[in-house]
GUSE-403823 format. One record per residue: residue in three letters; z, x, y of N, C-alpha, C, O, CB in turn. Coordinates in nm, 4 decimals. Glycine has a CB too. Layout:
BEGIN
 resn      n.Z      n.X      n.Y     ca.Z     ca.X     ca.Y      c.Z      c.X      c.Y      o.Z      o.X      o.Y     cb.Z     cb.X     cb.Y
  ALA        Z        X        Y        Z        X        Y        Z        X        Y        Z        X        Y        Z        X        Y
...
//
This chain:
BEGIN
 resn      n.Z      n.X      n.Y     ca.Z     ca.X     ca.Y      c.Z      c.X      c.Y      o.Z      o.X      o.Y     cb.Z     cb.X     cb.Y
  UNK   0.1204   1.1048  -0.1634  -0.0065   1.0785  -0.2240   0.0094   1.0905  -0.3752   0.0842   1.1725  -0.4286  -0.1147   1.1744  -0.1702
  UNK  -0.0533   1.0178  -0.4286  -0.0494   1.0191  -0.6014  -0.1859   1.0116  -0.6405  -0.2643   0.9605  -0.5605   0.0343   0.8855  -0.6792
  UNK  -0.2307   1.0565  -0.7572  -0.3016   1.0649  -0.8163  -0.3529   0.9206  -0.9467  -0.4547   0.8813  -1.0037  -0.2581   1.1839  -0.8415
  UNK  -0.2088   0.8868  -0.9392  -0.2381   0.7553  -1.0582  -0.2341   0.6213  -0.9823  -0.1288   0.6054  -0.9205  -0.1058   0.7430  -1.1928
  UNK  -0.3158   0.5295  -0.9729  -0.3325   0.4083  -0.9173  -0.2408   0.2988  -0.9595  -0.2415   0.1928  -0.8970  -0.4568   0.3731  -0.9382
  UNK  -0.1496   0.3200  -1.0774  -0.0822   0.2068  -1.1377   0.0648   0.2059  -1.0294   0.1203   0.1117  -0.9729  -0.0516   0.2373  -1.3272
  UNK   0.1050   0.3972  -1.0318   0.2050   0.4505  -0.9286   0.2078   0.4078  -0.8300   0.3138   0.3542  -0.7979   0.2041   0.5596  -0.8976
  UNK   0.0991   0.4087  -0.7348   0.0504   0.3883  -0.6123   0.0782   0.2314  -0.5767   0.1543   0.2005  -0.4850  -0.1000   0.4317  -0.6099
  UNK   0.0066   0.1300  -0.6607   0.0365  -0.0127  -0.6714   0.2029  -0.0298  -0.6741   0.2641  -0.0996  -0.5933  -0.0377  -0.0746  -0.8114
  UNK   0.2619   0.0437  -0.7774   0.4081   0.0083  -0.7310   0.4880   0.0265  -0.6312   0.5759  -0.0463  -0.5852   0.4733   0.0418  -0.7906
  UNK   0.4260   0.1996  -0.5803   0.5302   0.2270  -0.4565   0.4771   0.1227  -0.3528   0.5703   0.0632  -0.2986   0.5262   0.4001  -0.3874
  UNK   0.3438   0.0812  -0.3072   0.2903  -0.0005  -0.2226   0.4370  -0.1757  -0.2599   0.5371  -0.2246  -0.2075   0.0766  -0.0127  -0.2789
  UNK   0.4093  -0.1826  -0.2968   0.5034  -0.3661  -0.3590   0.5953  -0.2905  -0.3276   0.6261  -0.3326  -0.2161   0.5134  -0.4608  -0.5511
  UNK   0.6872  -0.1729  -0.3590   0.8000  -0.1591  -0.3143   0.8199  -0.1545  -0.1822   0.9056  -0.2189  -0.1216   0.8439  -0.0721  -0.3618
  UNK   0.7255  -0.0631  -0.1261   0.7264  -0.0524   0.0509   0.7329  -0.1580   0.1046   0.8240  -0.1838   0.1832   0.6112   0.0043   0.1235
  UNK   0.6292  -0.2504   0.0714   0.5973  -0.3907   0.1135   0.7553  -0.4410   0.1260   0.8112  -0.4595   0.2341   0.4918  -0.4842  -0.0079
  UNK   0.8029  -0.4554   0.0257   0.9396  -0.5597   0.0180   1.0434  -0.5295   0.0734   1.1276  -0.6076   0.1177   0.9936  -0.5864  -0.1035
  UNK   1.0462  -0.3571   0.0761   1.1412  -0.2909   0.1589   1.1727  -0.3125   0.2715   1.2738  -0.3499   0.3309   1.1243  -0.1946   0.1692
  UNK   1.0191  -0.2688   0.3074   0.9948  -0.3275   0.5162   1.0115  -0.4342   0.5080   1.0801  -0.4713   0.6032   0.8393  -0.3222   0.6185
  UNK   0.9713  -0.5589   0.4052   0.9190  -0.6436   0.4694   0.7870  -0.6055   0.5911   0.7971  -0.6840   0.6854   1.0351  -0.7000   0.5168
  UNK   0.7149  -0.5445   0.6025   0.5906  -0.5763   0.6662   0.4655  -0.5608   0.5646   0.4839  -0.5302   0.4468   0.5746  -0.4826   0.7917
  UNK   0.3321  -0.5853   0.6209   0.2357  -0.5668   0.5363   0.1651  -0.3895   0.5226   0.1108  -0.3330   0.6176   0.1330  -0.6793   0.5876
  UNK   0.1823  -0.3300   0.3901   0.1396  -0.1944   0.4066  -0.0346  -0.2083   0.3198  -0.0821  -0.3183   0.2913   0.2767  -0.0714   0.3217
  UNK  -0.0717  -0.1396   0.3045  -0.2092  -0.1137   0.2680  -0.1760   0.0262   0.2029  -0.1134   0.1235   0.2450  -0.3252  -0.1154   0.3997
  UNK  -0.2697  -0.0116   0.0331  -0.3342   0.0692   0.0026  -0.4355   0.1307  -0.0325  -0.5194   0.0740  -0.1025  -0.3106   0.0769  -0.0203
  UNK  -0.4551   0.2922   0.0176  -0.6047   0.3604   0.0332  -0.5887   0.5189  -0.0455  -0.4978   0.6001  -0.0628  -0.6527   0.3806   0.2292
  UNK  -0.7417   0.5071  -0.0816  -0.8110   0.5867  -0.1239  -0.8136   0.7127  -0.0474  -0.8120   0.6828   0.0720  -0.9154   0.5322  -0.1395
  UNK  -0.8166   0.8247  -0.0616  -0.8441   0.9818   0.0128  -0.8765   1.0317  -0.0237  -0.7831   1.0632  -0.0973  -0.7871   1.0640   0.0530
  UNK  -0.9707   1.1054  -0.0572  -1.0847   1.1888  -0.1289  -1.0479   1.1318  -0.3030  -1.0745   1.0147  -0.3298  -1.0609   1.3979  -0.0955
  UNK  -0.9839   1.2277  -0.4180  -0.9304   1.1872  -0.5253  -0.7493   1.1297  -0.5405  -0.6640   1.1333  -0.6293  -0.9656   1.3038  -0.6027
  UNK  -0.7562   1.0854  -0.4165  -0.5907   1.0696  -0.4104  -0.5622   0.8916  -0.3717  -0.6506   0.8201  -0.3246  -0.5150   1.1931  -0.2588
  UNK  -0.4047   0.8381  -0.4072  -0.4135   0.7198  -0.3017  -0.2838   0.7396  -0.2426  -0.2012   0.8207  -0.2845  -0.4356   0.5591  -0.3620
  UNK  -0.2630   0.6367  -0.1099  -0.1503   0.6874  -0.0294  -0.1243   0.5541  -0.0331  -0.1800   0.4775  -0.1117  -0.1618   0.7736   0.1135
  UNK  -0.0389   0.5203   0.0512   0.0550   0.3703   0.0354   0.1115   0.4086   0.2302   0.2007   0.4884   0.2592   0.2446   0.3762  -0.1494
  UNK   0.0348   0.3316   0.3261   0.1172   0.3182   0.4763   0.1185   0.1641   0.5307   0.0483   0.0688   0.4968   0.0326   0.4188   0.6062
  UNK   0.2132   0.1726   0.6176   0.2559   0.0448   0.6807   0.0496   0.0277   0.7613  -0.0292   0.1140   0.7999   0.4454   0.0773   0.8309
  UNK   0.0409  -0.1100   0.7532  -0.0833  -0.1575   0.7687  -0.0908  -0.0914   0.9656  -0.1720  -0.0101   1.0099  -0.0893  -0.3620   0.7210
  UNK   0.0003  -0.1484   1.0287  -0.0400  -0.1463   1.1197  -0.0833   0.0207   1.1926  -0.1450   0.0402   1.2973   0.0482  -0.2297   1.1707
  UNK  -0.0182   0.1402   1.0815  -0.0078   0.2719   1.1377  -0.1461   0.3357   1.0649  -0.1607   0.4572   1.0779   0.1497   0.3532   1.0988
  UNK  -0.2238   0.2794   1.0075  -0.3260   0.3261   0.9175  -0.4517   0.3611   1.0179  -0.4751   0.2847   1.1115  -0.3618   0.2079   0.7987
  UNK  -0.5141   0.4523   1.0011  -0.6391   0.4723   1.0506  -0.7765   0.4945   0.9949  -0.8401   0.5998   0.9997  -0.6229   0.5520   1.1090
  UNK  -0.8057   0.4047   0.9527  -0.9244   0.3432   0.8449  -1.0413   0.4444   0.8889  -1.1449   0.4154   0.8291  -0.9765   0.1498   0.8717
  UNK  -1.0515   0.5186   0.9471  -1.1461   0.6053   0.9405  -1.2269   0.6970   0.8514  -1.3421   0.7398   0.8579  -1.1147   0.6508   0.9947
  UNK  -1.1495   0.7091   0.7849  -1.1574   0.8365   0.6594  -1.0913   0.8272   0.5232  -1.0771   0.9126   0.4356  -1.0898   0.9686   0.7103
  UNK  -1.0469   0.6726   0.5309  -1.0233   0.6682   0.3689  -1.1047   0.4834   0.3459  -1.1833   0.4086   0.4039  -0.7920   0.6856   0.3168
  UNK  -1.0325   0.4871   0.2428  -1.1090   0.3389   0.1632  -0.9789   0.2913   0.1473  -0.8825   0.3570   0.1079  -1.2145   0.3478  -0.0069
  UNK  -0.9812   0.1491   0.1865  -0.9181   0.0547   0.1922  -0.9151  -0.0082   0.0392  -1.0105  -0.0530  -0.0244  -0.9701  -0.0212   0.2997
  UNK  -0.8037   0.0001   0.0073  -0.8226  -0.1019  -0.1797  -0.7303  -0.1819  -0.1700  -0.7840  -0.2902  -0.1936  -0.7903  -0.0171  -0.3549
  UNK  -0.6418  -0.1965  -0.1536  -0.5810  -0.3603  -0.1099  -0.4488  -0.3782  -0.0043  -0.3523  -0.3030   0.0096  -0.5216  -0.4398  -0.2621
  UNK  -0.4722  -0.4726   0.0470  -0.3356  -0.4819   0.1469  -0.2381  -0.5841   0.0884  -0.2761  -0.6914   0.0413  -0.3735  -0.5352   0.3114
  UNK  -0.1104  -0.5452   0.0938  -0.0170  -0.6196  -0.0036   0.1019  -0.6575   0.1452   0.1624  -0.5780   0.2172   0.0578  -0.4928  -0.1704
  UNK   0.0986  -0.8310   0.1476   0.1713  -0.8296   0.2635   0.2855  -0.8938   0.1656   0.2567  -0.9838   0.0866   0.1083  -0.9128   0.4104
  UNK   0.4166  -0.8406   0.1770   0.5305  -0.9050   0.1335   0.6177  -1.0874   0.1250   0.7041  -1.1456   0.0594   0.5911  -0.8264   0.2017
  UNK   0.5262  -1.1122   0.2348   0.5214  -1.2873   0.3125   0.4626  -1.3218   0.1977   0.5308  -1.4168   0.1593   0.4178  -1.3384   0.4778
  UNK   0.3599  -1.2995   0.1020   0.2576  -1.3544   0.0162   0.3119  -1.4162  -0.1294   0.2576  -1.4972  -0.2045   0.1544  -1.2382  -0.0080
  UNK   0.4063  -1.3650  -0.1374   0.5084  -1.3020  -0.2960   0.6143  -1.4092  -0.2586   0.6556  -1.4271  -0.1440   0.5945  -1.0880  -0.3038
  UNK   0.6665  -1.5017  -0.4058   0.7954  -1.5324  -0.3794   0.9188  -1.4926  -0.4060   0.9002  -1.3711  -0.4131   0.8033  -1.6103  -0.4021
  UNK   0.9990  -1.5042  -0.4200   1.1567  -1.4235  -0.4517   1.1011  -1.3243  -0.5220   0.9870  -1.3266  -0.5682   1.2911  -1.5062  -0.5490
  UNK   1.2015  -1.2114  -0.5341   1.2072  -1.0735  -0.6058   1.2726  -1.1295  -0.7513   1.2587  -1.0675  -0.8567   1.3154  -0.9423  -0.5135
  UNK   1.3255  -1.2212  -0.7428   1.4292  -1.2785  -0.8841   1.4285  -1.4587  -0.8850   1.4914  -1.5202  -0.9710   1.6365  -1.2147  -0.8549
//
């Protein structure tokens, strides 16, 4: 969990490209987290964007 949203946006694009699958990132009280989309349980946080790696072209 991080506290800075710019952090969060990067580790998310990194995860994304890593897996290759689509992860989502969310909000938790004052925090954001970065998980693979499909393991998320939208119950108790806020959804702020889902970054699917398919979307993006080359890394270079």
């Amino acid at each position: 969990m991080s506290h800075d949203l710019s952090l969060a946006q990067s580790h998310a694009f990194a995860l994304a490209r890593t897996l290759m699958v689509p992860v989502t990132l969310f909000r938790s009280g004052d925090e954001f987290g970065v998980l693979p989309s499909d393991e998320l349980d939208e119950d108790d946080v806020v959804v702020i964007h889902e970054i699917d790696p398919f979307d993006f072209g080359p890394a270079h």
